[in-house]
VMD Tcl script that draws the C-alpha trace (Angstrom):
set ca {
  {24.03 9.36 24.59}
  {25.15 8.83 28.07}
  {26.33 5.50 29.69}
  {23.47 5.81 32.20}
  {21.09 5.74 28.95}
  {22.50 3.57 26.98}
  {22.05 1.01 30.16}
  {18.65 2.11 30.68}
  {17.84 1.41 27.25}
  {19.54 -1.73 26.74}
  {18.27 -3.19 29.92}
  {14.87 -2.27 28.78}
  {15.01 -4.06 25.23}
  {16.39 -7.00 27.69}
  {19.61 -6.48 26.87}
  {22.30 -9.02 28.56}
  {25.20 -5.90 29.27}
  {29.02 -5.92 29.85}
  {31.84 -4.09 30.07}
  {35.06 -4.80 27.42}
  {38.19 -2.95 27.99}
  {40.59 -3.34 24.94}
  {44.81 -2.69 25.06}
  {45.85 -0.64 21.96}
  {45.74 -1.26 18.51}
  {43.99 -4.46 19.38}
  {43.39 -6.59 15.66}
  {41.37 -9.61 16.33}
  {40.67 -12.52 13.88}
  {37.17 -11.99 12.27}
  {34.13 -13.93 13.59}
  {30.65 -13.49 13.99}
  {28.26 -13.23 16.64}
  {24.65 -15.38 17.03}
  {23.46 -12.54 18.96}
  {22.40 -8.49 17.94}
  {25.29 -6.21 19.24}
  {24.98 -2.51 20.50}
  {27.38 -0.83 22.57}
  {28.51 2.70 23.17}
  {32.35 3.95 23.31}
  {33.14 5.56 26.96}
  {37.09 6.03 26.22}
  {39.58 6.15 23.42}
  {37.93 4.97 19.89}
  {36.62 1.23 18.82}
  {36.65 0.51 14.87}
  {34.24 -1.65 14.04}
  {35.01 -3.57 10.61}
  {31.64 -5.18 9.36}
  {32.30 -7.40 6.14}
  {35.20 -5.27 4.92}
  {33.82 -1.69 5.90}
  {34.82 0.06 8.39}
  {33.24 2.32 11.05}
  {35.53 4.54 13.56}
  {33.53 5.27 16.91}
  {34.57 8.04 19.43}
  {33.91 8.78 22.81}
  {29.62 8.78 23.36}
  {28.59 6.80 19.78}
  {26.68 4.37 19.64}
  {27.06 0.54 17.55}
  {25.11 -2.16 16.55}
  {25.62 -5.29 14.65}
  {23.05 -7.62 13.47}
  {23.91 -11.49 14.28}
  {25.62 -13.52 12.35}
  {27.28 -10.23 10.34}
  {31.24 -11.00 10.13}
  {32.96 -8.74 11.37}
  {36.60 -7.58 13.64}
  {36.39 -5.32 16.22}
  {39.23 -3.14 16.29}
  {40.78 -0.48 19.43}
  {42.56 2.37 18.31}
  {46.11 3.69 19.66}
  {44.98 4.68 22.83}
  {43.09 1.68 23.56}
  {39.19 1.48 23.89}
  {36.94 0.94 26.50}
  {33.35 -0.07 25.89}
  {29.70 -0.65 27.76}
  {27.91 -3.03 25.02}
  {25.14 -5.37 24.94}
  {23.82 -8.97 23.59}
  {20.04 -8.38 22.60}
}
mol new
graphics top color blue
foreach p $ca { graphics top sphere $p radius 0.5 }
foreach p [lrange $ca 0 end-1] q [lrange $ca 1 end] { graphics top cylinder $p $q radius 0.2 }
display resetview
């Protein structure tokens, strides 16, 4: 999938987008969100770590995380940069 689609279909399931831009090797606390997550990786690679398993991401894939799911969202060594989406 392409950024261009991935907009196009978030905007169309009335998605609320942004842009996140992580440094490297980012390891946040874990939380939880009270909103549906999807995003899609545009550089480096984003690890997403959904109640203790995790999920690597490269370049082009695609994520999404129910609500209320804890998780961590982790950037790998070169960083990660990221087009995602509250639904």
């Amino acid at each position: 999938m392409t950024e261009a689609e991935f907009r196009a279909s978030a905007t169309a399931r009335g998605g609320e987008i942004f842009e996140v831009e992580w440094e490297a090797n980012r390891v946040p606390p874990v939380h939880a969100h009270d909103w549906f997550a999807t995003g899609i990786v545009l550089e480096g690679e984003f690890t997403l770590d959904a109640n203790g398993t995790p999920r690597r991401y490269g370049v082009g894939e695609v994520f999404e995380l129910a609500a209320g799911i804890p998780h961590r969202e982790l950037a790998g060594p070169a960083g990660t940069k990221l087009v995602a989406a509250k639904l």
